[in-house]
Each structure stands twice: as C-alpha cells, then as structure tokens.
C-alpha positions in Angstrom: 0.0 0.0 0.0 3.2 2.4 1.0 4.7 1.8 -1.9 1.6 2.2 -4.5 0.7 5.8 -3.4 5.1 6.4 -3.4 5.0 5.5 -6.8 1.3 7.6 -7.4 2.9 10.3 -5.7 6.1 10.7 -7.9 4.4 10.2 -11.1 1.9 12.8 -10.1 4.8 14.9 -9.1 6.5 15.0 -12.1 3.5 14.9 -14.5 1.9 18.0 -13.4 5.0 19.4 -14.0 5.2 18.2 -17.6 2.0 19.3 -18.3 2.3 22.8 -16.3 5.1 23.2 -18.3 3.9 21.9 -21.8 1.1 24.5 -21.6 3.0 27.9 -19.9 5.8 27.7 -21.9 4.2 29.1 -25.4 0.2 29.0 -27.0 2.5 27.0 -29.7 3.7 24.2 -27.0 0.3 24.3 -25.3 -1.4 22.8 -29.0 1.0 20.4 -29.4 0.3 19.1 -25.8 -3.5 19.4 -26.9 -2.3 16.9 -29.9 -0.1 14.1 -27.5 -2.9 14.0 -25.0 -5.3 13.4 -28.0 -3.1 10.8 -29.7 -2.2 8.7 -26.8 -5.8 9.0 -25.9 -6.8 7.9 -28.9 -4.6 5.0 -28.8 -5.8 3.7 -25.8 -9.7 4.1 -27.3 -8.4 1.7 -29.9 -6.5 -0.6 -27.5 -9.4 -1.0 -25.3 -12.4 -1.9 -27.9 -10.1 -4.7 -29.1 -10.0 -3.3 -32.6 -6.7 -3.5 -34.7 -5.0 0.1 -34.9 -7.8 2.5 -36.5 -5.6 4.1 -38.8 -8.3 6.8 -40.7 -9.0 8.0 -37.2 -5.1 8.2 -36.5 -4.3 10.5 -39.9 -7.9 12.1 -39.7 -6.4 13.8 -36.5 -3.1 14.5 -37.6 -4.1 16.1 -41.0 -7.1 18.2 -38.8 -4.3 19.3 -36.4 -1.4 19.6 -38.9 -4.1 22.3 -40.8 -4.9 24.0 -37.7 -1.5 24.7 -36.4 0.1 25.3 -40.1 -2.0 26.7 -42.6 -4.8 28.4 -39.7 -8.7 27.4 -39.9 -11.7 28.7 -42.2 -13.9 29.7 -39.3 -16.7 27.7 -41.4 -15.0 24.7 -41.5 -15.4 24.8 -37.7 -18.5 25.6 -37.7 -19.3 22.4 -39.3 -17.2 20.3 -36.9 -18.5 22.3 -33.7 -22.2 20.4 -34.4 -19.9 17.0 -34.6 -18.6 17.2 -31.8 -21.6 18.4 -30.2 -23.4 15.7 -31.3 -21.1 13.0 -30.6 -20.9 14.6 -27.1 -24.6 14.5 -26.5 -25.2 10.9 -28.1 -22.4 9.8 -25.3 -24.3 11.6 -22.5 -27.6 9.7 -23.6 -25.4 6.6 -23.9 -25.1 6.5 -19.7 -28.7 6.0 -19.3 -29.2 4.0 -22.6 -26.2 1.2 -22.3 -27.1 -0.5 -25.3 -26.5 3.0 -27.5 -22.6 2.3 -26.7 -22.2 -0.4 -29.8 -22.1 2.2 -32.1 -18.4 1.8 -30.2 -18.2 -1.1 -31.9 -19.8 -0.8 -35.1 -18.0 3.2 -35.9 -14.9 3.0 -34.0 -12.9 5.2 -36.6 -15.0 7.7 -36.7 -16.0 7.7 -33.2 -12.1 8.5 -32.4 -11.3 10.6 -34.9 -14.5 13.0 -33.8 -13.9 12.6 -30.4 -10.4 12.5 -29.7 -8.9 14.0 -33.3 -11.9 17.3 -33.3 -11.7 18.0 -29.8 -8.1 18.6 -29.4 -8.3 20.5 -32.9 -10.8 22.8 -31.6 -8.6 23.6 -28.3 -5.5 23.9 -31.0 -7.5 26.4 -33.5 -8.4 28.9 -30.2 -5.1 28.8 -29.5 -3.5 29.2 -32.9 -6.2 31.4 -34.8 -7.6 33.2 -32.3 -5.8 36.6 -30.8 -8.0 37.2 -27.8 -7.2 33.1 -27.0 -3.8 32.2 -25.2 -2.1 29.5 -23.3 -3.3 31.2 -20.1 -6.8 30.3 -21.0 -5.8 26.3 -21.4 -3.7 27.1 -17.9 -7.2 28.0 -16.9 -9.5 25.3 -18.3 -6.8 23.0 -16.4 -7.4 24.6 -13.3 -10.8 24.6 -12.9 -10.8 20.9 -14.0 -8.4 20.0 -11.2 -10.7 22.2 -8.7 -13.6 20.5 -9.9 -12.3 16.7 -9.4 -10.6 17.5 -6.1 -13.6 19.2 -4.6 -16.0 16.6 -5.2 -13.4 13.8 -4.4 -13.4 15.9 -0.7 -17.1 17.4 -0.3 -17.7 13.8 -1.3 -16.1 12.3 1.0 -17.2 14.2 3.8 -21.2 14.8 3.6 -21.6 12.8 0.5 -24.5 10.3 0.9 -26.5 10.1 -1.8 -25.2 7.9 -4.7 -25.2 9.7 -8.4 -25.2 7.0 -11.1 -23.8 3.8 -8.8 -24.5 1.6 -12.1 -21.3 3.7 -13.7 -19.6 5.1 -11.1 -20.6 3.6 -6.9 -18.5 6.2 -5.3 -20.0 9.1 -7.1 -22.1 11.4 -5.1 -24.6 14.6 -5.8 -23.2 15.9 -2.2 -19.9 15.9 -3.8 -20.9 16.7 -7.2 -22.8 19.8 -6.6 -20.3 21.1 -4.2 -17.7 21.0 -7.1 -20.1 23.0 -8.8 -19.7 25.4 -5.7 -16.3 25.7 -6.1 -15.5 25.7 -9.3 -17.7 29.1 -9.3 -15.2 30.0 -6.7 -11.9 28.7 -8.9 -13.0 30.2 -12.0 -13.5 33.7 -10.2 -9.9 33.1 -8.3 -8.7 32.4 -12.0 -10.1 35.8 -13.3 -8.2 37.7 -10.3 -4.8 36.1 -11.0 -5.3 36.1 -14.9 -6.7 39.8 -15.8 -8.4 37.4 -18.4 -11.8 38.2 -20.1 -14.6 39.3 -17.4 -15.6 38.4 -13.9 -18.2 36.8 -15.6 -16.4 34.8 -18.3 -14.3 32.6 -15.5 -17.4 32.1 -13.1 -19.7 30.8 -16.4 -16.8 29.0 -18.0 -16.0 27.0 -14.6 -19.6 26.1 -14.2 -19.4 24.8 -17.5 -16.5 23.1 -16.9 -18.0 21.3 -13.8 -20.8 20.0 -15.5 -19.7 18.8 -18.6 -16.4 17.7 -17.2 -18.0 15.9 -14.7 -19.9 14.1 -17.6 -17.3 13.2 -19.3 -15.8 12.0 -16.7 -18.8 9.1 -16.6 -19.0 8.7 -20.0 -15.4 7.1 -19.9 -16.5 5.4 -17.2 -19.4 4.0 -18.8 -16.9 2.9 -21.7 -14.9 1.1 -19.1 -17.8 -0.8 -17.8 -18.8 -1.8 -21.0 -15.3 -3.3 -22.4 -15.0 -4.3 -18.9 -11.3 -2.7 -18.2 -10.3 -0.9 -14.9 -8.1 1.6 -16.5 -7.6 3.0 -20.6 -3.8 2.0 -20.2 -0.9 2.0 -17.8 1.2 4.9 -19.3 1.7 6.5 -15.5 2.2 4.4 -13.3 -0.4 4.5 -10.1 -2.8 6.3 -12.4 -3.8 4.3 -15.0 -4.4 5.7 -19.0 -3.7 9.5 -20.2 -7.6 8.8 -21.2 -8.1 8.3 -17.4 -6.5 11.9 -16.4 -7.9 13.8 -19.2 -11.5 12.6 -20.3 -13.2 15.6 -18.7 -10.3 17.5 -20.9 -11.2 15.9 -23.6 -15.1 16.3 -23.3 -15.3 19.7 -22.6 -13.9 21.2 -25.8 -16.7 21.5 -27.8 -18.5 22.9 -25.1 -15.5 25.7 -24.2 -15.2 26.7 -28.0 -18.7 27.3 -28.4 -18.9 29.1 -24.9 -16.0 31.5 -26.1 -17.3 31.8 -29.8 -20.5 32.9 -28.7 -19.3 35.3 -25.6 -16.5 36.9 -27.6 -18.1 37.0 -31.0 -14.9 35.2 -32.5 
C-alpha cells in the first residue's frame, strides 16, 4: 500500500510538472500538448475496444491538427465540426442511461475516435493558434478549474456525500460531492479571473460552471466505456494512475463545449 501511493505520488509529481510546463511555456507548445494527450488517448480508445490500430482515425487527426497549427482554420469549416462534436458529445451523455446506445463503439470505431479524440483537441489547437483574444493562459485556466472540480467533489464527497449519483457507472460518485464542485468551481473560475486579468468576472465564473458540469460528464462517460469493455483503467502509461484517457477525459469532453462558450461570448 506504502509503496503504490510512493510511486502515485512521484508520477503525479512529475507529470503535473510536464503538463504545467507543456502548456505555460508558449500557445504553440500548449497545441501540441493538446495533440499528444489526444493521440495517446486515442490509442488507448483503440486498445481498449479490441480493434486493430484504426488508422483513418489516426491521420484524420493529424491532418485536422497539422491544418490547424500550419496553414490556420476557415472559421466555417469549424462551424461544421462544432455540431460533430456536439453531437457526438450529447449521443455519449444519452449513452449513460441508454447502455445498449454504446455499440455504435463497436460498429464506428474510426469515426467515433477521430471526432472525439482528433476534433476535440483540434478545436482547443484552432483557439489557441487562430484566435488573438485566446492564449495559453486560458488552457492554464481550463486546467485549473478541472483540477478544482475533481478535487472538490473527491473531498465534499467524501465528507457529507450520501446520496449515490449513477452507482451503475460510477458507486462512489455522489450529488453531495458533485454539486459542491459545482460550488467551487464558481469560486476557482473567479480566483482564476483575479490572477489572470483574463476576459470578465463573468467569463471565468460561467466557464468553470461549465467546466463542472460537462467535465464531470465526461468524466462518466469514460467510465461507462470502461464498464462496458470491462477494463479498470484505458492504459498504464503513469504508473499508479492508470491511462492519459483516465487523467484527461473531462479535458477531452469539454472542448466543444468551451469553444462554443468563447465563440458565442466573444463573437470570434
């Protein structure tokens, strides 16, 4: 037991700083950690359906981000793959109450990753490539309120939580401890806007609502995935952690969401 959370406790240690890192150091080296946390997710998708290596989904993403981060995006062409995304997102939220809508996992695999994994992360890459107002801060900030989010349900959770969320996907899930993320991820995403002197007041308290919610979805959609292939973890990449799909499916989830939230508040 000593030794598990030593190990958990070093990888942690020297993955946020990797990642903390990755993302302060340029808007450039933020996208391109958008595009390895994308790829490896997307390799452990494939690795955990049992399908052999999906390779449309694989160069679907690179040539989406390669586009993005090289040649800039046609605003329309993202408009078109917002209502992908969107849709893909919403068919997945459905899918937790409605198990049997999660063979399409099986039946549309390539697509399924290329949209979910390969348009998500090209969404975060095209705010922070194409879009002036956009910087790495904003990712920094996304990051943070996910982090408040999980911890403070994890704790609220575990101190008043009682009644049960969705026990058939996740038994230790709790509204106690969900809704008082919500409560402080208000708090985070105002915190945010002091330390940042980015966008309004109002921007970082909507966004980290946002963020709570739909994070905390996607957070039980991969855990409805799990169920239903019947694996513990998406990989063992850090050790004591599990998968990179493990650590970032609310990260992954929430794109769509946050580049439709700043498209429509900022008239991008």
């Amino acid at each position: 037991m000593i030794k598990k959370l030593i190990i958990r406790t070093i990888t942690a240690f020297f993955f946020v700083i990797a990642v903390l890192y990755s993302i302060n150091y340029s808007n450039f080296s933020a996208a391109i950690f958008c595009g390895v946390i994308g790829i490896l997710s997307l390799f452990e998708y494939n690795q955990m359906n049992g399908k052999r290596p999906m390779i449309v989904s694989y160069i679907g993403a690179a040539l989406i981000w390669y586009l993005t981060i090289e040649k800039g995006s046609d605003q329309k062409v993202y408009q078109l793959l917002i209502p992908l995304s969107l849709g893909l997102s919403l068919y997945a939220i459905i899918a937790l109450f409605k198990t049997s809508l999660l063979e399409l996992h099986n039946k549309m695999p390539s697509a399924i990753g290329f949209i979910y994994f390969g348009i998500s992360m090209a969404l975060a890459m095209d705010l922070l490539m194409n879009v002036e107002s956009y910087s790495n801060k904003h990712l920094l900030g996304i990051m943070c309120l996910l982090w408040s989010s999980d911890t403070m349900a994890y704790l609220t959770g575990s101190v008043i939580g009682k009644t049960k969320l969705i026990p058939s996907i996740s038994p230790n899930k709790t509204w106690e401890g969900t809704l008082g993320a919500g409560f402080f991820s208000a708090i985070a995403g105002y915190l945010y806007f002091l330390y940042s002197d980015l966008e309004s007041m109002k921007y970082w308290i909507l966004l980290g609502l946002i963020v709570w919610i739909v994070g905390s979805l996607g957070d039980l959609v991969e855990s409805s995935l799990k169920r239903f292939y019947k694996v513990k973890d998406s990989g063992n990449i850090l050790p004591g952690h599990g998968g990179i799909w493990d650590r970032f499916d609310s990260f992954l989830f929430v794109w769509p969401f946050v580049y439709l939230f700043h498209y429509l508040i900022s008239g991008i």
